[in-house]
LUMVOPA-829665 format. One record per residue (C-alpha): x, y, z. Coordinates in steps of 0.25 Angstrom, whole numbers, plus 5000, padded with zeros to 4 digits. Example, Ala and Ser with C-alpha at 12.3 -4.5 7.8 and 13.67 -1.06 7.14 Angstrom:
BEGIN
504949825031
505549965029
//
This chain:
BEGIN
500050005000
500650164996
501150225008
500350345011
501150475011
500250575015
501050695013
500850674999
499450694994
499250704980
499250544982
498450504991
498950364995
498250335008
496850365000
497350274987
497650154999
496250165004
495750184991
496350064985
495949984999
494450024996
494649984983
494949844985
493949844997
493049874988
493449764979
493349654989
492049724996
491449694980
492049544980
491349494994
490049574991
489949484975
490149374984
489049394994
488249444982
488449314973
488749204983
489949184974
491449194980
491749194964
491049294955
492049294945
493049234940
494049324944
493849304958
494349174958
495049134945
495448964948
494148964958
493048994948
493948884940
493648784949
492448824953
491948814938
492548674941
491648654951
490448694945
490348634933
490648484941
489448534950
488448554938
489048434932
488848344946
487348414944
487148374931
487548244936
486848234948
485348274940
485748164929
485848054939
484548094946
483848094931
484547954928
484047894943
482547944939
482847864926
483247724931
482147744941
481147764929
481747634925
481947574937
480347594939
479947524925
480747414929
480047404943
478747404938
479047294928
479547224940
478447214946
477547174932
478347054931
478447014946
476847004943
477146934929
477946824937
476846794947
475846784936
476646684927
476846604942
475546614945
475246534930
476446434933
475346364942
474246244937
473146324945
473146434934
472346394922
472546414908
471546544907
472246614920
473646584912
473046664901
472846774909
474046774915
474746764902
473846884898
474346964911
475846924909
475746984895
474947114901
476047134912
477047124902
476547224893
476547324906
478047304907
478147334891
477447464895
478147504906
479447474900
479047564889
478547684899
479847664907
480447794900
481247904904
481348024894
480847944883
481847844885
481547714887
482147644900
481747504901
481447464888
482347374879
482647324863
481247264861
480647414867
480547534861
481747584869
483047544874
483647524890
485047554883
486047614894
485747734900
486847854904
486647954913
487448074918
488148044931
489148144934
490048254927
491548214923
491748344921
491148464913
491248384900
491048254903
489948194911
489948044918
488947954914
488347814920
487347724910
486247634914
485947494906
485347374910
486647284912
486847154905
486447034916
485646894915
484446964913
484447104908
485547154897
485947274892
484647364883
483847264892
482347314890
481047264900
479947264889
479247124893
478847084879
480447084873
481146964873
482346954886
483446964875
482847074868
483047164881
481547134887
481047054896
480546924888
478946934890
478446904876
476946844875
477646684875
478246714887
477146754894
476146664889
475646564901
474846454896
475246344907
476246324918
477546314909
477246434900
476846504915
478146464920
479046504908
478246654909
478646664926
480146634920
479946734908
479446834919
480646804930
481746834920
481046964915
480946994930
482246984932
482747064921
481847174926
482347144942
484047164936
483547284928
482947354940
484147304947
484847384936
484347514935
484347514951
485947504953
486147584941
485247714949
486047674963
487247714954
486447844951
486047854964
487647844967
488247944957
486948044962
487548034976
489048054972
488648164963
487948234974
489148224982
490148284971
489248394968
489248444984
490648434983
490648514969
489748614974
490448634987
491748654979
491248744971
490448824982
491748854988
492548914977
491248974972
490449034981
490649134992
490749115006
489649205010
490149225025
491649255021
490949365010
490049425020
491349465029
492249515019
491249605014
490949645027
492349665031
492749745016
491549825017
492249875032
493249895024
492749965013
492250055025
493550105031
494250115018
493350225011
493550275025
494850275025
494950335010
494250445015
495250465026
496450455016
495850545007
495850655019
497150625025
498050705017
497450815021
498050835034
499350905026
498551025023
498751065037
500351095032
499751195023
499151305034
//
């Protein structure tokens, strides 16, 4: 700081130091009240050239782990959408089991085995249908090569890489002993054809053989809807995971951020406080420097 030579007065240098001091309280009083003003301890980029860096960073992997987060929760409402067309297919041929048991016995007559036959053949129909209503988007779920869709794999977003690249999971029926790859549940398509093998010949009861050839029929269709369900539930506990860690990395992304980002409210508060005193006895005190030289007029009377 100039030393104050206050013989001299054509320079003034005791006002310039308190001039240049309320300058710069000035300044910092202006920075602190932005701050309270926007919540923001970064409000350009100046203020913090490698800190908006990272916490450009930081924001993108939020949005991203957003994005992310949102995608999972659609994807869980889709296997649910299928898992609930597989349910209720369940529980159409658990009653198609017991029917075909029911006609395995020699108290059933050949009349009642008709009408079972008849039923059999309604209740698979119902399956057909359902399988075709089991849609999400105009997309078919559970549909397969025989149907007039495809339960090809299915890919969902499930987390951001980085700000160009996304990570992704797919869902497809797995290959196994009783449901393959593209498999469909429509009832009335052969099992090797991706459906469930309930054509009219199989479900045709006219005595205790052909009764007990349909309860087999039924059993193995059973069980490829059971696995399928079985499916479709480990892959949404594996949503269900991913949600939850995402959940965690986003809290930690935000805090990240929050911290370079935004203000500490408190802190803000005092230092405006404290430069606004300031800002108080500096125009004070320029006034007084201003004044001060006058005292060598008294060397003039």
């Amino acid at each position: 700081m100039p030393t104050v030579d206050v013989t001299r007065i054509a320079g003034n240098i005791g006002a310039l130091n308190a001039l240049n001091s309320l300058n710069y309280i000035n300044n910092q009083l202006a920075v602190h009240q932005t701050r309270l003003a926007t919540g923001k301890r970064i409000n350009e980029s100046a203020d913090d050239p490698s800190g908006m860096s990272l916490a450009t960073t930081f924001d993108v992997r939020r949005q991203g782990l957003q994005t992310a987060t949102n995608a999972i929760g659609d994807a869980k409402n889709l296997m649910s959408t299928m898992e609930g067309g597989l349910k209720k297919i369940q529980d159409i041929l658990v009653k198609m089991v017991n029917k075909a048991n029911e006609a395995k016995g020699d108290t059933i007559g050949t009349n009642e085995r008709s009408a079972i036959s008849s039923q059999l053949k309604a209740f698979r129909d119902e399956i057909d249908d359902i399988v075709k209503q089991t849609q999400w988007n105009g997309t078919n779920l559970i549909s397969g090569s025989g149907g007039t869709g495809s339960t090809s794999a299915k890919t969902f977003l499930t987390g951001p890489d980085s700000a160009s690249n996304t990570s992704t999971s797919a869902f497809s029926f797995a290959s196994g002993a009783s449901i393959g790859t593209n498999q469909g549940f429509q009832a009335n398509v052969a099992a090797g054809a991706g459906g469930l093998g309930l054509q009219d010949t199989a479900l045709t009861i006219t005595d205790t053989s052909t009764a007990g050839t349909a309860a087999t029929t039924l059993d193995s269709a059973l069980k490829i809807v059971k696995e399928g369900i079985s499916q479709v539930g480990s892959f949404t506990a594996r949503l269900t995971f991913k949600e939850e860690a995402l959940t965690v990395q986003y809290s930690n992304t935000e805090s990240a951020y929050n911290r370079i980002m935004n203000a500490n409210m408190a802190e803000e508060q005092v230092e405006a406080v404290k430069y606004n005193i300031l800002q108080q006895t500096a125009t004070a005190m320029l006034s007084q420097a201003n004044v001060a030289p006058q005292f060598l007029l008294s060397l003039f009377r």
